[in-house]
C-alpha positions in Angstrom: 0.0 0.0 0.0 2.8 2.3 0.6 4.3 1.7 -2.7 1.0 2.8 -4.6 0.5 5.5 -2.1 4.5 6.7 -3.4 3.8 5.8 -6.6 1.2 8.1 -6.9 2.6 11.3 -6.0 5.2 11.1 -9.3 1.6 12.4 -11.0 1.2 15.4 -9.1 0.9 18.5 -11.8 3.1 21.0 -12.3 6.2 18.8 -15.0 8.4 22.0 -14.5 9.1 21.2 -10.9 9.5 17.5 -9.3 7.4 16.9 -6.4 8.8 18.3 -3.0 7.2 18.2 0.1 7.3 20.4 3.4 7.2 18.3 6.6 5.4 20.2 9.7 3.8 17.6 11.7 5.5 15.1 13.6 6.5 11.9 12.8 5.2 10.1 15.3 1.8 11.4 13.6 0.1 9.3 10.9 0.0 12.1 8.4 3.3 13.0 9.1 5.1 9.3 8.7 2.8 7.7 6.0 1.8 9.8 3.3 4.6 12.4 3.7 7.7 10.4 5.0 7.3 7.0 3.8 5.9 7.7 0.6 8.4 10.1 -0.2 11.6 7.3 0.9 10.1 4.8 -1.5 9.5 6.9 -4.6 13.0 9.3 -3.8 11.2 12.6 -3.6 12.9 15.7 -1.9 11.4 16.0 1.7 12.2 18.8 3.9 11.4 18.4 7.8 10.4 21.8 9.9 11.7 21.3 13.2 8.7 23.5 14.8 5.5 25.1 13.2 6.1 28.6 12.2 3.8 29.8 9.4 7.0 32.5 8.3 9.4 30.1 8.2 7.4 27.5 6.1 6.9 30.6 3.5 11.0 30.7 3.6 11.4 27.4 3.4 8.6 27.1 0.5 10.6 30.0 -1.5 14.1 28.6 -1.3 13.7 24.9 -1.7 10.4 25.1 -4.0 8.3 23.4 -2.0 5.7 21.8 -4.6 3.6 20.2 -1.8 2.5 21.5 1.7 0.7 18.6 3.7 -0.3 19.1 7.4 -3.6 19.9 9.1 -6.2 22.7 8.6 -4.9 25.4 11.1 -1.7 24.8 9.3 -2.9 25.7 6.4 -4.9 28.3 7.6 -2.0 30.2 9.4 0.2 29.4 5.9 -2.5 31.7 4.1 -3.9 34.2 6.5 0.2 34.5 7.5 0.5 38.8 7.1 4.1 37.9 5.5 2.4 35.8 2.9 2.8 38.0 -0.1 6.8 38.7 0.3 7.4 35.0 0.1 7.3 33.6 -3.6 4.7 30.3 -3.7 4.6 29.8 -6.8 6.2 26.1 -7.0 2.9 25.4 -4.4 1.0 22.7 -6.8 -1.1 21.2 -3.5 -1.6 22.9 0.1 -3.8 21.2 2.5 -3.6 17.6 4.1 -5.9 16.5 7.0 -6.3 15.4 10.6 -9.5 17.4 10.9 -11.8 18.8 8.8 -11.7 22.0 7.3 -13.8 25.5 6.9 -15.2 26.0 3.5 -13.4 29.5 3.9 -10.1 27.9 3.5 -10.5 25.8 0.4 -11.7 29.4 -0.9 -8.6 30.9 0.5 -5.9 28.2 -0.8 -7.3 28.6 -4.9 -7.5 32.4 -4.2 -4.0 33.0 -2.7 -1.9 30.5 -4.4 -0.6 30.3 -8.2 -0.3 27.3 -8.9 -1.6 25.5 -5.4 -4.9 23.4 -5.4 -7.2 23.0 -2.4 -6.8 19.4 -1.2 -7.6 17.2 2.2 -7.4 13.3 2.9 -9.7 11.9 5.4 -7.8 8.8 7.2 -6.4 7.5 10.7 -3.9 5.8 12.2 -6.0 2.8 12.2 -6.2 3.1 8.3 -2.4 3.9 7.8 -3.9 7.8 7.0 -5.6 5.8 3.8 -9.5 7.0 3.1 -11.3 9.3 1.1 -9.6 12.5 -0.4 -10.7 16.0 -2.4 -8.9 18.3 -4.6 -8.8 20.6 -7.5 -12.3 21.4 -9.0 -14.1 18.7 -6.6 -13.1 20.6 -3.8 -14.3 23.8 -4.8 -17.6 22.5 -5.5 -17.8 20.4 -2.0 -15.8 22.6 0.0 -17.1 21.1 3.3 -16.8 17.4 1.7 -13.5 14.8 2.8 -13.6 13.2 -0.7 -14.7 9.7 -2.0 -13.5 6.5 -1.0 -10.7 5.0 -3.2 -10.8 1.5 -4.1 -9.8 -0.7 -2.4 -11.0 1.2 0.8 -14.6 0.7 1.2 -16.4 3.3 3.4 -20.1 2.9 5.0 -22.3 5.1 7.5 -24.5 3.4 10.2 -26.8 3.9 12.6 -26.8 2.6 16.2 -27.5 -0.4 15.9 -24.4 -1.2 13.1 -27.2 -0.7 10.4 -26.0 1.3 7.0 -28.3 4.4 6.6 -29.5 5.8 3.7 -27.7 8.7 1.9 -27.5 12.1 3.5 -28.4 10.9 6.6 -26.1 11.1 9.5 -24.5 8.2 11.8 -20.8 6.9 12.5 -18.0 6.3 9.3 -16.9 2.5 8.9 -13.9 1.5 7.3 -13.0 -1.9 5.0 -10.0 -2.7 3.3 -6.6 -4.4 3.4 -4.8 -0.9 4.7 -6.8 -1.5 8.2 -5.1 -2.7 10.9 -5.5 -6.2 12.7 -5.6 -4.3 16.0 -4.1 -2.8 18.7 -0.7 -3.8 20.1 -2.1 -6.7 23.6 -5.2 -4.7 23.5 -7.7 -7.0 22.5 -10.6 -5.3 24.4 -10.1 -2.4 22.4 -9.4 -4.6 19.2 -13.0 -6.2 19.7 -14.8 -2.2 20.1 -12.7 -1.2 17.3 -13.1 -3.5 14.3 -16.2 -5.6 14.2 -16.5 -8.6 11.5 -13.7 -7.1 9.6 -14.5 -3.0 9.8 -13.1 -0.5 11.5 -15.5 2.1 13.3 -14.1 5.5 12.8 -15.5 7.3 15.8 -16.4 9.8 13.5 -20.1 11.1 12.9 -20.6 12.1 9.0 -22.9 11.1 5.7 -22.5 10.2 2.5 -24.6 12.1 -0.5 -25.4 10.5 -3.5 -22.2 11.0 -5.4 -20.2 9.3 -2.8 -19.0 11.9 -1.0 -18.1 11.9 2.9 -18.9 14.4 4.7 -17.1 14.5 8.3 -19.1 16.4 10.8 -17.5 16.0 14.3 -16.2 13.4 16.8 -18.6 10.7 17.9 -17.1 12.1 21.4 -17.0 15.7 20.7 -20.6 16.2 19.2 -22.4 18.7 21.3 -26.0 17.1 22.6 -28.0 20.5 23.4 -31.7 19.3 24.8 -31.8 16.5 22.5 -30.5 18.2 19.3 -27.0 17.4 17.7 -24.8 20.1 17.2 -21.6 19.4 14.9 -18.5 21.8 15.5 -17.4 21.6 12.3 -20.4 23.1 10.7 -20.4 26.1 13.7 -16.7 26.3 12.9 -17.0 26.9 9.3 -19.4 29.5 9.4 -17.4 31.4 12.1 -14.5 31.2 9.7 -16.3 33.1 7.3 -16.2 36.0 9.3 -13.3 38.4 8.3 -11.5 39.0 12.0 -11.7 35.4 12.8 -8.5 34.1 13.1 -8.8 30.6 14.9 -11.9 29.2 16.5 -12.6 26.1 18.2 -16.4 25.0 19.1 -16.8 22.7 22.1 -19.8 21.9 24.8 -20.4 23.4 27.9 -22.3 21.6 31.0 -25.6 23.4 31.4 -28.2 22.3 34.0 -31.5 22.1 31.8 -30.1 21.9 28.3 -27.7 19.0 29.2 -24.8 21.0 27.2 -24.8 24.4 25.3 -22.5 25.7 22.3 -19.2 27.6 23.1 -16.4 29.0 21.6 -13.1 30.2 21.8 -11.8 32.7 18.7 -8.6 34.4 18.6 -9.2 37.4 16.3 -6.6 38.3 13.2 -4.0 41.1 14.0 -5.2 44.4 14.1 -8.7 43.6 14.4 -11.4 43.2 17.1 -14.4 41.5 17.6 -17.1 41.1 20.0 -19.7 38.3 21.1 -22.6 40.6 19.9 -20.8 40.8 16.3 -20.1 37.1 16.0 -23.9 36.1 17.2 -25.5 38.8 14.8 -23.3 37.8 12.0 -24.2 34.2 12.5 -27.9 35.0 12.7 -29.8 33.7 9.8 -26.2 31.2 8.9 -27.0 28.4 10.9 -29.6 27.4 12.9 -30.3 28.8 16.2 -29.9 26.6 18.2 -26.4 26.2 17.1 -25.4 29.5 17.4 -22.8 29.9 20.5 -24.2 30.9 23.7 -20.7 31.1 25.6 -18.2 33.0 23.4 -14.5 33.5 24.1 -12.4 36.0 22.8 -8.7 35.3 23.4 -5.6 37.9 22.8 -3.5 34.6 22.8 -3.4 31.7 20.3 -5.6 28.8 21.0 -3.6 26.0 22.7 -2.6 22.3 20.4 -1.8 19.3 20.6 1.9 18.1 19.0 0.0 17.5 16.1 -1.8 21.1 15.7 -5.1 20.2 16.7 -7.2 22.4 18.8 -7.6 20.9 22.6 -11.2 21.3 22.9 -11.2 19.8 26.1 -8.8 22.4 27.4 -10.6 25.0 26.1 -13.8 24.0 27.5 -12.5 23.5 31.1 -11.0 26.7 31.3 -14.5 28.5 30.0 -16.3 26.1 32.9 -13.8 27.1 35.6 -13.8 31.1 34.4 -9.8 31.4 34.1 -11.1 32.2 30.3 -13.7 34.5 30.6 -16.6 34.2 27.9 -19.5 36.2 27.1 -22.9 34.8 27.5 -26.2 35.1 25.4 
């Protein structure tokens, strides 16, 4: 599978320039070691490591070496693109920014075709559990499903089911399966979590998503991080894309907060972009009429600071939301 995987990456566009890659997450991180390391090794493509996240240097480094592909997760992108130094650097060897890890605001996939040459929109859906192999987007497909992961590619084999382990139909909602020969047997003496994990053969994702009619995935949150407000479902990623489409947000994580009668409530932590401000009352009037109500964040943080991650540059949520609960990060309340 790696081979193929390698293989693959001689066909990225752009003959002028052979395929180099940027690494900026770790290796010890399935994006990071499969699709970027490995597959480089086997095929002999150029692969240069960042030894710490700094959108600035990435731009250097992307100018001098001509960086032709930039693979990490979302906010990585996002801080590449928003970066105020981005137009001294010259990206023009960019041929494919994006990777994945999470999913990512429709504003970014806007973003990427706007502000690069050369540099299509693109995301990969996997795990560590599926050696980072799943569904994937780029180029035109991307632009017309920005919130979309991609379809499966053979031989991965990708279902959505309900609670009981019964497929849906299309559209509707419920966890992402896996199938395939890239899965994993299971985890290293852990067969109790081998036996929750993979189940006659597939792999539960622990992701909640659909599938349209096209085929394509649709990832909307963490079985474990979807917000249950009095008995609706509320998915971050869909608060957290339309938040991004406001101009002063710079990052912005959605979590739940305990609340007495409604179970949980929405809230959310934004750091604004440099130079500008922004207030609970303009982020809850601009999402009026974007989502529905009920989705709309009633405890809203604004943060001076960047919003803390993980090794990998994922948001932690579940930092965030304990220091909203506990008040040492104040947030506004509708």
């Amino acid at each position: 599978m790696l081979t193929a995987a390698g293989v693959k990456l001689k066909d990225v566009d752009g003959p002028d320039l052979p395929p180099s890659f940027i690494l900026i997450v770790p290796l010890f991180h399935v994006t990071g070691c499969v699709p970027v390391m490995l597959s480089c090794f086997v095929v002999g493509l150029k692969l240069v490591i960042m030894y710490k996240w700094d959108a600035e240097k990435a731009l250097e480094i992307i100018e001098r070496e001509k960086i032709t592909n930039f693979v990490g997760v979302p906010t990585q992108s996002w801080d590449l693109v928003n970066s105020p130094t981005f137009g001294k650097y010259d990206t023009s060897s960019l041929r494919a920014v994006g990777g994945g890890g999470a999913p990512s605001p429709a504003s970014l996939v806007t973003k990427v075709n706007e502000k690069t040459k050369n540099g299509n929109p693109q995301l990969g859906y996997g795990m560590t559990e599926t050696n980072a192999f799943g569904p994937g987007i780029t180029g035109s497909d991307y632009l017309t499903h920005p919130t979309s992961t991609g379809r499966a590619v053979l031989p991965m084999v990708v279902q959505v089911r309900d609670e009981n382990l019964k497929e849906v139909p299309r559209g509707q909602a419920g966890e992402i399966w896996f199938f395939g020969p890239m899965l994993i047997r299971g985890y290293w003496n852990r067969p109790d979590a081998t036996a929750e994990t993979i189940v006659d053969g597939w792999l539960r994702s622990g992701d909640i998503g659909r599938m349209d009619e096209d085929g394509f995935v649709y990832v909307e949150d963490r079985v474990k991080d979807m917000i249950l407000r009095a008995g609706e479902n509320v998915y971050g990623a869909e608060v957290e894309s339309a938040i991004y489409e406001h101009p002063a947000v710079h990052e912005a994580a959605v979590f739940g907060v305990p609340h007495e009668r409604l179970g949980e409530e929405v809230g959310v932590a934004i750091l604004p972009n440099d130079g500008m401000t922004l207030t609970a009352e303009d982020l809850w009037s601009f999402l009026d009429g974007k989502i529905a109500n009920f989705k709309i964040p009633t405890k809203v943080a604004i943060t001076s600071e960047p919003l803390p991650r993980n090794a990998a540059g994922k948001f932690l949520k579940r930092e965030l939301q304990q220091q909203v609960v506990k008040g040492t990060l104040k947030a506004a309340s509708r």
